[in-house]
GUSEVO-882942 format. One line per field, with one value per residue (C-alpha): residue number from 1; residue in three letters; x, y, z. Coordinates in pm, 1 decimal. Layout:
# residues N
pos <- NUM | ...;
code <- ala | ...;
xx <- X | ...;
yy <- Y | ...;
zz <- Z | ...;
***
This chain:
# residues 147
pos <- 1 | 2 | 3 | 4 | 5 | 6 | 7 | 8 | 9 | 10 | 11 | 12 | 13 | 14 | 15 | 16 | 17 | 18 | 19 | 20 | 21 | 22 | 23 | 24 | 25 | 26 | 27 | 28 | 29 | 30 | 31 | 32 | 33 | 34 | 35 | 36 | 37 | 38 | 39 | 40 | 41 | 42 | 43 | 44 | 45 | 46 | 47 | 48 | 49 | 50 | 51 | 52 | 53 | 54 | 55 | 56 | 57 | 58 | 59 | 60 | 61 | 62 | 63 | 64 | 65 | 66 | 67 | 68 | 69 | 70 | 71 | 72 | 73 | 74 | 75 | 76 | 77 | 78 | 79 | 80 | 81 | 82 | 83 | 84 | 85 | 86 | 87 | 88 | 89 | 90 | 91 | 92 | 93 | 94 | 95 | 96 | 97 | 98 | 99 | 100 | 101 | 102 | 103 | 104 | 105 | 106 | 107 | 108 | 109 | 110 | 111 | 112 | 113 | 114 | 115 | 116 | 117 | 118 | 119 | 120 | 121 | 122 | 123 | 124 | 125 | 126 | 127 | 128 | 129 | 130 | 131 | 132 | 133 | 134 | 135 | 136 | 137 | 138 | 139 | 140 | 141 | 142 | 143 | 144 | 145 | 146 | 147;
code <- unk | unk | unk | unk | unk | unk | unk | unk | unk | unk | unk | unk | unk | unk | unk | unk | unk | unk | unk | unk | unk | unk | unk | unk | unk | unk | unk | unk | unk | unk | unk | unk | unk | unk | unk | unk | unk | unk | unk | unk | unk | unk | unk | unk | unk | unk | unk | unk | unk | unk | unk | unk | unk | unk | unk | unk | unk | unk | unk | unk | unk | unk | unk | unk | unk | unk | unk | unk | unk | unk | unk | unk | unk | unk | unk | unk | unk | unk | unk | unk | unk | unk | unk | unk | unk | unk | unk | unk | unk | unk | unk | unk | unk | unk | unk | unk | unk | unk | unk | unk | unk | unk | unk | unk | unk | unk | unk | unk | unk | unk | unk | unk | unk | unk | unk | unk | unk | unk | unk | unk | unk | unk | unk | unk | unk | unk | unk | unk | unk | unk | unk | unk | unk | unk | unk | unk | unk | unk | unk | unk | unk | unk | unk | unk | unk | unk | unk;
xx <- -1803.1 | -1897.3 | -1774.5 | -1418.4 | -1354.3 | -1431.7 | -1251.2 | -946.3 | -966.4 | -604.4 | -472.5 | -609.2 | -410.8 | -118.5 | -103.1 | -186.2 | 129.0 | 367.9 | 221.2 | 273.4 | 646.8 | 765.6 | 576.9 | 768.4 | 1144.4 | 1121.1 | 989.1 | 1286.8 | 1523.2 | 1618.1 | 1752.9 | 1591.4 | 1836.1 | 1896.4 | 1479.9 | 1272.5 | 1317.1 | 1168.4 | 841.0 | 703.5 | 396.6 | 376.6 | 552.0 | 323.0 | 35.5 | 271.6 | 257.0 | -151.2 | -262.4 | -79.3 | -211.5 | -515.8 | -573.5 | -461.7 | -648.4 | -976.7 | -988.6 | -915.8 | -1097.1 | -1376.4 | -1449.5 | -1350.2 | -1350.6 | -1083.1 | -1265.9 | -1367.3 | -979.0 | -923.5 | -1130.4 | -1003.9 | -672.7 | -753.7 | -899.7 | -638.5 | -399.1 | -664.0 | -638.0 | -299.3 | -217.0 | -509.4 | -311.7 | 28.7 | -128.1 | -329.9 | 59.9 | 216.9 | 12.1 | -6.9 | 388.7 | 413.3 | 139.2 | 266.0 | 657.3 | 777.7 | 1095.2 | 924.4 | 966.9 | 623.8 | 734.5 | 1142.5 | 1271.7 | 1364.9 | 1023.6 | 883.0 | 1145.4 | 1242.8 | 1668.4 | 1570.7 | 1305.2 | 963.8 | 707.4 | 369.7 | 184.3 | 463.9 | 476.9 | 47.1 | 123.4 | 358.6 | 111.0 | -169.3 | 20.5 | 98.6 | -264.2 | -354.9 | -75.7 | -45.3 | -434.7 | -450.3 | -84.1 | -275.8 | -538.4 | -263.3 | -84.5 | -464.4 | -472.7 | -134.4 | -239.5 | -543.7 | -388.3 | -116.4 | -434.3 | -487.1 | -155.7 | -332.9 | -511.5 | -918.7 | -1133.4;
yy <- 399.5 | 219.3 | 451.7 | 453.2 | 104.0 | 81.9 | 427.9 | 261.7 | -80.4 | 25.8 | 46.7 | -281.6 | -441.9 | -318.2 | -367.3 | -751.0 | -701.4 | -614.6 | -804.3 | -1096.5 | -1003.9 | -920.4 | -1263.0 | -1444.6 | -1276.8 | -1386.9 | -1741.1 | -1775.4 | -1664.6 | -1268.6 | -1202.7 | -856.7 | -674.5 | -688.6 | -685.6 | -530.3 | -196.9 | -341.8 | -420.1 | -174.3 | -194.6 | 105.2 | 338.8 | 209.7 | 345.5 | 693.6 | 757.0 | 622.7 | 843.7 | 1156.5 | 1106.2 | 1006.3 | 1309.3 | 1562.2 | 1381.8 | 1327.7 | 1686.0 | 1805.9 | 1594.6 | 1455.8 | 1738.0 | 1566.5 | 1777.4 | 1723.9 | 1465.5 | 1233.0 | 1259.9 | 1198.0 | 879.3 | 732.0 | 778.5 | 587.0 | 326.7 | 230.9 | 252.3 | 27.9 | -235.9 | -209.7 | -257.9 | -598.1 | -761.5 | -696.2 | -807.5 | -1136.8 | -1247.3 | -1171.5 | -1423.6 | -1674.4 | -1662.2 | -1719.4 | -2057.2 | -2168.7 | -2129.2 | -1959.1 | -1693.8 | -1391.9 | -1040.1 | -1037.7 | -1182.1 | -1085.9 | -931.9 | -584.7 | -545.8 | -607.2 | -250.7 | -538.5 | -639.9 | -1022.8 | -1240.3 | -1211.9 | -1417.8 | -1465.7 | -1245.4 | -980.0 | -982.2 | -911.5 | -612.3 | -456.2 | -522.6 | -379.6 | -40.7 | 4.6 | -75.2 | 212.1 | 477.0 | 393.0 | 401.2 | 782.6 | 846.2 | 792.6 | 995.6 | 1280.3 | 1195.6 | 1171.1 | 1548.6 | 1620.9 | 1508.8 | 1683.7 | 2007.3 | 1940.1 | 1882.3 | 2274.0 | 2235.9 | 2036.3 | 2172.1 | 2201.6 | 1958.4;
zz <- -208.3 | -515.7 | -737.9 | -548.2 | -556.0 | -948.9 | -980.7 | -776.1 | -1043.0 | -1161.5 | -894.0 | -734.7 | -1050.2 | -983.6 | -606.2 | -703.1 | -965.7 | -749.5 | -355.1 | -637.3 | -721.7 | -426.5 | -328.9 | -558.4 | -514.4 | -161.4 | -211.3 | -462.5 | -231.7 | -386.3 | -30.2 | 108.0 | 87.0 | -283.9 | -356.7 | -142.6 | -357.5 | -623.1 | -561.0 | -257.7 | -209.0 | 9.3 | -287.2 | -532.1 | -198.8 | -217.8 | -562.5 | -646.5 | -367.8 | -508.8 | -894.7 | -767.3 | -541.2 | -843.0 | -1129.4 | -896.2 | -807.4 | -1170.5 | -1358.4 | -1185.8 | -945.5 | -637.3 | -320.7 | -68.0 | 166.1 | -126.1 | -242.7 | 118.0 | 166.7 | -175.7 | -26.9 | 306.4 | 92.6 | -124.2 | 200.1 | 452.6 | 77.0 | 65.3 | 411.1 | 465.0 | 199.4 | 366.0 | 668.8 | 544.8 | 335.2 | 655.8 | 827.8 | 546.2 | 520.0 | 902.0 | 859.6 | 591.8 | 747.5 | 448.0 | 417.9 | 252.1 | 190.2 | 439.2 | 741.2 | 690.1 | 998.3 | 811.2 | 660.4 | 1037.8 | 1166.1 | 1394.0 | 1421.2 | 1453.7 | 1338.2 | 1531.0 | 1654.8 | 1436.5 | 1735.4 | 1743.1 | 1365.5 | 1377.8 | 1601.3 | 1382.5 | 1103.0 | 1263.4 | 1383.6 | 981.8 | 869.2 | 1057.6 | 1078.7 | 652.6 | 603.4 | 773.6 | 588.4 | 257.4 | 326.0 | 424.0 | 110.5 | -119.1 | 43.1 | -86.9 | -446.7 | -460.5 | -350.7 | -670.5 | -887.7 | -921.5 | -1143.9 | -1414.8 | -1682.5 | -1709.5 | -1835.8;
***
């Protein structure tokens, strides 16, 4: 596990880089609709699983579980920090791209306990979609060249 989460060190930077823009574009009032493209924290998931499953596999000899598990890692990070600005937009009564009613799938604004639901149903069905989409990568990592 060690060697995943150093492995993973890029892509912890830029998940802080862009939880941090998209932070910022709602706290200065970017409404959502003209924004939340920008910074996605769950494309920036998409894509790091993929390159990480091919290049793992490739180039360090990864077999498809360990691509697998990196993948549910980076999705089960991802998704905690979602999660924790979530609840610190709700506490802190902030209008963020966290807690705005379109990032929530909801057509109004929801509670703080409604809005933790929603949260926890992604945490897990985007931690086991990484891992699907890790698998995904690795298979695409027979396209790359040898060592």
């Amino acid at each position: 596990m060690a060697e995943m989460l150093r492995l993973a060190r890029l892509y912890f930077v830029l998940l802080a880089l862009v939880a941090t823009g998209r932070w910022l574009m709602g706290t200065f009032d970017v409404p959502y609709e003209n924004g939340h493209h920008i910074f996605s924290i769950v494309i920036l998931t998409v894509f790091s699983c993929i390159y990480y499953g091919a290049f793992t596999r490739r180039w360090l000899d990864y077999r498809l579980i360990q691509a697998v598990l990196l993948g549910v890692v980076m999705g089960l990070v991802s998704q905690i920090l979602i999660l924790v600005l979530t609840a610190v937009s709700y506490t802190l009564g902030l209008e963020t791209y966290f807690n705005h009613h379109t990032a929530l799938n909801a057509p109004e604004a929801l509670s703080l306990g409604r809005a933790m639901g929603v949260r926890l149903g992604g945490l897990i069905g985007n931690s086991i979609g990484s891992g699907i989409t890790a698998a995904l990568g690795w298979a695409l990592g027979g396209l790359l060249p040898k060592k």
